[in-house]
C-alpha positions as CSV (number, residue, x, y, z in Angstrom):
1,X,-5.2,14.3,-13.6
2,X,-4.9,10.3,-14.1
3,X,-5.5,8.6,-17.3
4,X,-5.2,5.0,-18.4
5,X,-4.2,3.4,-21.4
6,X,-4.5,0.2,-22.7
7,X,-2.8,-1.4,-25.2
8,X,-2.1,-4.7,-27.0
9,X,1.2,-6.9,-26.4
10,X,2.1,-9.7,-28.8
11,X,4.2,-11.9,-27.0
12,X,6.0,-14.5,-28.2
13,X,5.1,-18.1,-27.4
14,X,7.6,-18.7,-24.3
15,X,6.9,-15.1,-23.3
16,X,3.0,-16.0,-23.2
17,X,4.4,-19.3,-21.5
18,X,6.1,-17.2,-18.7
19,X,2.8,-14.1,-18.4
20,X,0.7,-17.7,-17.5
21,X,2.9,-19.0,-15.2
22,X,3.3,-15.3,-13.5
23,X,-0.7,-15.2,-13.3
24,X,-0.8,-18.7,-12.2
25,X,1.8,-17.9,-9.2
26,X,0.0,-14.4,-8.1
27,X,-3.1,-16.4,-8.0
28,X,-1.6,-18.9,-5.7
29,X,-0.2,-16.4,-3.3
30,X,-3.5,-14.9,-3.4
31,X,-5.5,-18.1,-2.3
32,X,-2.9,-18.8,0.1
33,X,-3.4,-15.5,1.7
34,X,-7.0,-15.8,1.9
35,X,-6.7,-19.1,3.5
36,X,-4.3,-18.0,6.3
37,X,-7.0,-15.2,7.1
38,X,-9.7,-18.0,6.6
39,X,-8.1,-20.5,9.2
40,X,-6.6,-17.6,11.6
41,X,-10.2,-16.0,12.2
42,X,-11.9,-20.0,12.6
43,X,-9.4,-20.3,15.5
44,X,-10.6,-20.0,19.1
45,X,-8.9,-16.7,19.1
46,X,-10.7,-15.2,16.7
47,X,-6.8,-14.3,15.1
48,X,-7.1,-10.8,12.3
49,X,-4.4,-11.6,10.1
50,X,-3.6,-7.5,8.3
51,X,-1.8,-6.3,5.4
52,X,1.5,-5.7,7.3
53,X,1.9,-9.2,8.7
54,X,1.3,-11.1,5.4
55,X,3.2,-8.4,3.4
56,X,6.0,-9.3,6.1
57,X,5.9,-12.6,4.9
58,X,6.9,-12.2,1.1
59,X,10.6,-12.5,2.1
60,X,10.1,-16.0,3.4
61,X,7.9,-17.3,0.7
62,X,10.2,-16.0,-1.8
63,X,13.1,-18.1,-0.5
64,X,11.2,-20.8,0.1
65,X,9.6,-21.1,-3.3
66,X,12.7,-19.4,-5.6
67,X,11.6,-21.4,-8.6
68,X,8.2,-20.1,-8.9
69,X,7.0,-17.1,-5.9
70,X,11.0,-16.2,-6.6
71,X,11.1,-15.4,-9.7
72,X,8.5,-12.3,-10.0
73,X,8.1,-8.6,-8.5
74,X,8.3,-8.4,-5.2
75,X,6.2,-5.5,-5.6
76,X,3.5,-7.0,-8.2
77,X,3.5,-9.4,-4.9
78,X,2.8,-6.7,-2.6
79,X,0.0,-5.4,-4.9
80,X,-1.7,-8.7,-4.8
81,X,-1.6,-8.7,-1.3
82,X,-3.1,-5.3,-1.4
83,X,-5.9,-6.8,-3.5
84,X,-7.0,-9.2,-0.8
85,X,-6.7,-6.5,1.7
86,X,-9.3,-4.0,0.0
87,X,-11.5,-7.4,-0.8
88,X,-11.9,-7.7,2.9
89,X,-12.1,-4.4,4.0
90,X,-15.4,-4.6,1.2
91,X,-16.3,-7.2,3.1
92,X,-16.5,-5.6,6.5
93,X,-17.7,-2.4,5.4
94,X,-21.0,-4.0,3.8
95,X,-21.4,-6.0,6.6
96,X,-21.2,-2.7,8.9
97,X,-24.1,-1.2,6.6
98,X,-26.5,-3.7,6.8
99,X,-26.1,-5.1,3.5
100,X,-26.1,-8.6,2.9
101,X,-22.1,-9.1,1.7
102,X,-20.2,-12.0,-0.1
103,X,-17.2,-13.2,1.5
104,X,-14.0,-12.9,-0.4
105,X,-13.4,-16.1,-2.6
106,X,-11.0,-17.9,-3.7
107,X,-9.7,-17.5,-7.5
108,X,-9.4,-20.2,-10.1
109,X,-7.2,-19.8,-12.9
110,X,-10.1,-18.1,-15.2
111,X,-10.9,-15.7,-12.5
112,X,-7.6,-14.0,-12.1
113,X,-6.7,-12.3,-14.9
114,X,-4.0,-9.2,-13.7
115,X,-1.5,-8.5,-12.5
116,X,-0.2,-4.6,-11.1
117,X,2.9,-3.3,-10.7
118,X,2.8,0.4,-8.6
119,X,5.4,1.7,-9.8
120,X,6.8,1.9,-13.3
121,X,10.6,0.9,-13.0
122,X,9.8,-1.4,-10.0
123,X,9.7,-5.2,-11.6
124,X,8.3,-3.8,-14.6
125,X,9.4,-1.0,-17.4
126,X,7.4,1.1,-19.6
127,X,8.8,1.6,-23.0
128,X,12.2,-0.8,-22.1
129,X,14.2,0.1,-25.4
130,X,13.9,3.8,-26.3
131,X,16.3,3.4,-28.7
132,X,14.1,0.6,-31.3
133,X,10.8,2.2,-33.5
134,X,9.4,-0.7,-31.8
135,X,7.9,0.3,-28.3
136,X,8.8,-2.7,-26.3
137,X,7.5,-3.4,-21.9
138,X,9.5,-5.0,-19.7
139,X,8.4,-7.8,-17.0
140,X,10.6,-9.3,-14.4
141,X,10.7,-12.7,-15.6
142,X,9.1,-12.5,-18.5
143,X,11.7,-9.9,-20.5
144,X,10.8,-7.3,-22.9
145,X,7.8,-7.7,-24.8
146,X,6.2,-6.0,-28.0
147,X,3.4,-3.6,-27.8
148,X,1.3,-2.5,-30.4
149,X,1.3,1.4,-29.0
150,X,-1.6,3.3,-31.4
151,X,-1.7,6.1,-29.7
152,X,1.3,8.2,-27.6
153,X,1.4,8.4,-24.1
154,X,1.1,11.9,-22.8
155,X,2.7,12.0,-19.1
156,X,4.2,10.3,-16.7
157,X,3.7,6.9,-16.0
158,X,2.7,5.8,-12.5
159,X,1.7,2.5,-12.5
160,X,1.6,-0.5,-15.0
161,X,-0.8,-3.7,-15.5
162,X,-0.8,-7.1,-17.2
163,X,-4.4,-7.7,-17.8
164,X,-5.4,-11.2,-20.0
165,X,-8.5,-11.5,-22.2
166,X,-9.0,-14.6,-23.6
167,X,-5.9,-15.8,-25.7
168,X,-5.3,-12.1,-25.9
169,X,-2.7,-10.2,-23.6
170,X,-2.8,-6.5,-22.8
171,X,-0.7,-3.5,-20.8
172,X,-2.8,-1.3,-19.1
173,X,-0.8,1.9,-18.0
174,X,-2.2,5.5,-15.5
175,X,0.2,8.5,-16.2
176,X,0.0,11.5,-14.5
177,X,-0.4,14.5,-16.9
178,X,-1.7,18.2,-16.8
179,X,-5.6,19.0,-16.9
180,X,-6.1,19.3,-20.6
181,X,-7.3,22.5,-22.4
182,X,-10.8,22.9,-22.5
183,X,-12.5,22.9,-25.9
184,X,-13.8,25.9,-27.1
185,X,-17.6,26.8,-26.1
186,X,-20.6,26.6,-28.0
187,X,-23.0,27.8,-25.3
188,X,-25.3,25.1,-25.9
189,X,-27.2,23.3,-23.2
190,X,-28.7,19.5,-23.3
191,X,-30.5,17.1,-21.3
192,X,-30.7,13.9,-22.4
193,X,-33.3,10.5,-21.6
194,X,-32.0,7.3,-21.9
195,X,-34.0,4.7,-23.2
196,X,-34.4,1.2,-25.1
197,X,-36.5,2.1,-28.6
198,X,-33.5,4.9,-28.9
199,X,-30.5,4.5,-27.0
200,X,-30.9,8.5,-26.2
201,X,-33.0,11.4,-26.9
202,X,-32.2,14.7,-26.7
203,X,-34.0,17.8,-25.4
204,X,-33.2,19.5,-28.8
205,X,-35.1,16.4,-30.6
206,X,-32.1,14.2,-31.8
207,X,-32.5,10.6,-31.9
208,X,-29.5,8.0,-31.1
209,X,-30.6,4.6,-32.4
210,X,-30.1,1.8,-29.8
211,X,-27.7,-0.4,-32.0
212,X,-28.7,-3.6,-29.4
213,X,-25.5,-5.2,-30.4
214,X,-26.3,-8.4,-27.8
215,X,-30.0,-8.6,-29.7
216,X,-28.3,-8.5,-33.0
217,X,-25.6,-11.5,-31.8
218,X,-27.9,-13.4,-30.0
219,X,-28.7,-16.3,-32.2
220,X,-24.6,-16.7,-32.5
221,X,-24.1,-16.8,-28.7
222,X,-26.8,-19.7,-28.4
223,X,-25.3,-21.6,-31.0
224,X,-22.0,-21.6,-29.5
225,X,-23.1,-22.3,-26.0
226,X,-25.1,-25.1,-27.2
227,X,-22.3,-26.6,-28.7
228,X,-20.2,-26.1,-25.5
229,X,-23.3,-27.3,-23.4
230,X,-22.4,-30.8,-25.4
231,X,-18.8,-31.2,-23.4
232,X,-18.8,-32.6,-19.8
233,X,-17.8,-30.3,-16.3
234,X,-14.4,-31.0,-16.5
235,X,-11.2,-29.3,-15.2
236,X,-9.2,-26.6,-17.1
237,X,-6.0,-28.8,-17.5
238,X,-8.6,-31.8,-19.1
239,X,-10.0,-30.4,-21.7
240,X,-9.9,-31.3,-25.4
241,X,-8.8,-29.5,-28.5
242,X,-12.0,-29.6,-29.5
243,X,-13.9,-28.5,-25.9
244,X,-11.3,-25.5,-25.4
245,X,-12.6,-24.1,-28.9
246,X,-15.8,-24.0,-28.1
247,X,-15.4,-22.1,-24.9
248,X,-12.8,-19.9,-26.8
249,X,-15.8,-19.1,-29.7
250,X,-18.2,-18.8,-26.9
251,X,-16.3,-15.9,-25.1
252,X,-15.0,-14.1,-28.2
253,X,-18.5,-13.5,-29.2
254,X,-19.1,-11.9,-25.9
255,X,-15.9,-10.3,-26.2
256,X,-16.9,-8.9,-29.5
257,X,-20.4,-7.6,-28.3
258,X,-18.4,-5.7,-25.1
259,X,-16.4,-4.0,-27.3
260,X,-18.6,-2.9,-29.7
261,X,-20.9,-1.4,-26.9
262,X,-17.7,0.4,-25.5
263,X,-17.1,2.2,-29.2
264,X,-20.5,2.9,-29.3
265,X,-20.6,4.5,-25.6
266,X,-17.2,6.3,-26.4
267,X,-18.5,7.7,-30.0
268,X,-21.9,9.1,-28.4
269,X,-20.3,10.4,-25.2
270,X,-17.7,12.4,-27.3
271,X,-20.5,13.6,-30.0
272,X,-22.3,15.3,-26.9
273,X,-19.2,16.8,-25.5
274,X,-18.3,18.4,-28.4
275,X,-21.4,20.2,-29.3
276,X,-22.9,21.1,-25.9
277,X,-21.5,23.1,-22.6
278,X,-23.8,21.9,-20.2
279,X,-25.7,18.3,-20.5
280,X,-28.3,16.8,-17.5
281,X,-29.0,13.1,-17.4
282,X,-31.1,11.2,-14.9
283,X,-29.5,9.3,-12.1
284,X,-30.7,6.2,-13.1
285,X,-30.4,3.4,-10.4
286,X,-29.5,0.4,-12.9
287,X,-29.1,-2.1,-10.3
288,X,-32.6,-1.6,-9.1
289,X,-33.5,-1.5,-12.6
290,X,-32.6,-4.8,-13.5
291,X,-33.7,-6.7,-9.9
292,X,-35.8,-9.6,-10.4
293,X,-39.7,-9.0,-9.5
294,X,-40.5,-10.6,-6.3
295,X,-42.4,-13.8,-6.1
296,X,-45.9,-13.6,-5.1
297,X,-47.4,-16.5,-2.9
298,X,-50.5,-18.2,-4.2
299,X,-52.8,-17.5,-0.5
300,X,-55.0,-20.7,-1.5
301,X,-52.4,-22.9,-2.9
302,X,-49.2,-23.9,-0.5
303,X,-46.0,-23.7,-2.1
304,X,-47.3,-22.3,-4.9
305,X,-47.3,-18.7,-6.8
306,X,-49.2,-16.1,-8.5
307,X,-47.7,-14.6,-12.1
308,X,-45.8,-12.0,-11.2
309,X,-44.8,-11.1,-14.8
310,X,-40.9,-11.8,-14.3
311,X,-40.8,-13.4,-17.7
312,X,-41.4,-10.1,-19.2
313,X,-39.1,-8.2,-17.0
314,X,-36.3,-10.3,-18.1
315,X,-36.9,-9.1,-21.4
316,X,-36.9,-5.8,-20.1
317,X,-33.8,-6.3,-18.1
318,X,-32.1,-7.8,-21.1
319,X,-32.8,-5.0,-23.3
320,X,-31.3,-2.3,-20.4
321,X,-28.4,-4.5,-19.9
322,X,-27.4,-4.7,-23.7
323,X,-28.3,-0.9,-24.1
324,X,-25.1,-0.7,-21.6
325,X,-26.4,3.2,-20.0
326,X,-23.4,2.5,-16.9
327,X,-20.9,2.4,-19.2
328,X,-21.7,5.3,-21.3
329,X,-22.5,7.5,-18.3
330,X,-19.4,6.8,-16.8
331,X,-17.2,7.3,-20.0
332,X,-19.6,10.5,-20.6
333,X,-18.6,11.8,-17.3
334,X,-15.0,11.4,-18.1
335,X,-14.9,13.1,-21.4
336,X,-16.8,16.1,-20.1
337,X,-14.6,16.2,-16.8
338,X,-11.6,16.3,-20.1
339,X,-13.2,18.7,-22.1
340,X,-14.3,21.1,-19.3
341,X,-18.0,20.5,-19.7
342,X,-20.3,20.5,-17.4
343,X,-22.7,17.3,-17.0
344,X,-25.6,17.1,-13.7
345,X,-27.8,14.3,-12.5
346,X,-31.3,14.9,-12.1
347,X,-34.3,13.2,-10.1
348,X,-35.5,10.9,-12.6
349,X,-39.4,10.9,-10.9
350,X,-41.8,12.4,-13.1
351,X,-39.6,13.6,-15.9
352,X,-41.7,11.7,-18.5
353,X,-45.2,13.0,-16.8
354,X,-44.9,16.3,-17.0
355,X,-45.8,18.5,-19.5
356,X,-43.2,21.1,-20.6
357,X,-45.3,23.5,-21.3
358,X,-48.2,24.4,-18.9
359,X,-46.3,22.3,-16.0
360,X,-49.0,19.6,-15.3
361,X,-48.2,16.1,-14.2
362,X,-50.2,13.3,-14.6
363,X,-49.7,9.6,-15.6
364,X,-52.3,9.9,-18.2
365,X,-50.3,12.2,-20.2
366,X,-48.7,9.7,-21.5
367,X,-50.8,7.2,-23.5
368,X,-48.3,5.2,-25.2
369,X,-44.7,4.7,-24.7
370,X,-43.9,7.4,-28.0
371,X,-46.8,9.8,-27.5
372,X,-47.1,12.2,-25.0
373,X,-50.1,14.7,-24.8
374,X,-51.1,16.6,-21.8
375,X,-54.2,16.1,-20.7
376,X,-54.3,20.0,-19.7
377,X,-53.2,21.6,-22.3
378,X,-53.5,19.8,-25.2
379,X,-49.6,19.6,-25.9
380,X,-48.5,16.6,-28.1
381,X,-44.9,15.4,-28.6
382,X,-42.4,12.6,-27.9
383,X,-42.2,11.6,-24.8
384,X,-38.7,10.3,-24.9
385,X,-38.2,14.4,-25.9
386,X,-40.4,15.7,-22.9
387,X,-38.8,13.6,-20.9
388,X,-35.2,15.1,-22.1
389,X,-36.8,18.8,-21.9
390,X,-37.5,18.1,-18.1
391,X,-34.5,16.5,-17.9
392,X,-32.8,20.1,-19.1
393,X,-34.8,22.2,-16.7
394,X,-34.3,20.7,-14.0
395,X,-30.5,20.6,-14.5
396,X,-30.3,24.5,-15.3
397,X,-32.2,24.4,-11.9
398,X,-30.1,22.5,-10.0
399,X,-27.0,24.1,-11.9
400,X,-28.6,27.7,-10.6
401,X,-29.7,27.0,-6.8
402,X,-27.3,27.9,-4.1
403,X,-24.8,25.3,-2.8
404,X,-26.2,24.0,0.5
């Protein structure tokens, strides 16, 4: 199996220097490669510039340019190039399904922010000085730089990543390693219903509080946007002291709330995996989730519009953003997949209608958002735990019916 790592480098100042200018170069090949496939296709022929024949290229633009497109990987090259390729064949493949696509763009220098190498040993080298306490990764043209390794790396490593965050600099690594041992069994089954009072509830009746970490740093973000709302629209290079502090306050609180909803995500995900075997969540269709409402025409006023309660739903879709399901369904799926558990999506309809004891669905059995009680048979509970204990069932019944 494949697993990444990411850890912090601490350059020095002319290596952070030289990681900018690398960025800054990569980025310009990429827009230049964009642009040849722009103006080739806006041609009369209709010219389809590939992979191949811009890859093809490198050679020429690297002795053309030795001072700057020279000086790095020809391989971290070729995996930009790549990049653009897979942007575009996005592109085409939306456009083939009938969805409504956006055409590749072209990258300013906030927007591109890595850099890969495919192979470690190629331009680049994974723990350059064996011999120093100090675990060290090498860049061609940068040299070797320090890394703050907290954790070992198990396996061998396939491909390495420069990746910048702010003022902040990182190396993100995949090694290949064996499947890890499964932990022992407990022979305990879950279901789980993810919600916004409580991040989760279980089907066993365990609440996770919803820590709403973007609620709770909310009045801090404003504060800081206001005072970067002060400074003009001005380019990068033009900014003041003062103006690039404010955007650098502005994205380390945002910075500060991403990572705290990761450790949250990663603490949860690995409390479940632990004590359960099997665990059923919905397959919850964020995207749709967080989608506008539509505007409604007002038939007796032109060019006006009825309320359509979208101020309220982007409370709602505030609230399921900063709850940040996505992430912790993808980092739960991970850990399980690690840990040899077993996790299945289930149809979400109806899970908090129906009662889980005599079977009956019905909208009214749920009078509040809390309280559940079947209008059947009388059963009271939580609903967020109904919906979890139907959740359950219908994951041991999926888990149980033949494969089609």
């Amino acid at each position: 199996m494949i697993r990444a790592y990411k850890f912090l480098m601490r350059p020095t100042m002319g290596q952070r220097i030289a990681l900018s200018e690398m960025l800054r170069d990569h980025c310009s090949l990429y827009n230049g490669a964009l642009q040849e496939r722009r103006d080739a296709y806006r041609h009369a022929s209709k010219t389809k510039v590939r992979y191949g024949q811009q890859s093809g290229q490198l050679k020429e633009i690297r002795a053309f340019d030795p001072k700057r497109q020279g000086r790095w990987s020809f391989s971290s090259q070729q995996a930009t190039l790549r990049r653009l390729d897979k942007a575009f064949a996005a592109f085409f493949r939306r456009l083939r399904s009938g969805v409504t696509p956006g055409y590749p763009r072209f990258r300013g220098a906030t927007w591109f922010d890595t850099i890969d190498f495919p192979k470690d040993g190629d331009g680049c080298r994974w723990d350059s000085t064996p011999h120093d306490p100090v675990t060290r990764v090498r860049f061609q043209g940068v040299g070797h730089i320090k890394v703050n390794q907290h954790r070992p790396v198990v396996g061998k490593v396939k491909t390495v990543s420069v990746k910048r965050e702010g003022k902040r600099w990182y190396v993100v690594l995949t090694a290949e390693q064996a499947k890890p041992d499964p932990l022992p069994t407990t022979g305990s089954a879950v279901g789980v219903d993810m919600g916004i009072t409580h991040f989760l509830a279980s089907s066993d009746g365990e609440f996770i509080p919803n820590p709403r970490h973007g609620q709770k740093a909310a009045a801090k973000i404003e504060t800081a946007q206001k005072a970067l709302s002060r400074f003009g629209r001005v380019r990068r290079d033009k900014r003041t002291s003062h103006h690039r502090r404010a955007v650098q306050k502005v994205a380390d609180l945002h910075r500060k709330v991403r990572r705290q909803r990761l450790d949250h995500a990663h603490k949860t995900a690995l409390a479940l995996v632990r004590k359960h075997d099997f665990i059923a969540h919905e397959d919850l269709k964020i995207r749709n989730m967080v989608k506008a409402p539509a505007p409604k025409p007002a038939p007796d006023r032109p060019g006006g519009f009825l309320p359509n309660g979208a101020s309220a739903k982007a409370g709602l879709n505030r609230s399921i953003s900063d709850s940040g399901w996505g992430v912790f369904l993808t980092i739960l799926h991970a850990k399980a997949e690690s840990a040899g558990r077993e996790v299945i999506v289930v149809d979400p309809r109806n899970t908090s209608r129906t009662c889980p004891q005599c079977g009956h669905v019905d909208k009214e059995n749920r009078p509040s958002q809390e309280r559940f009680a079947c209008v059947s048979c009388g059963h009271v509970a939580h609903a967020d735990t109904v919906g979890a204990l139907n959740v359950l069932r219908a994951g041991l019944v999926r888990r149980e019916a033949p494969a089609a």
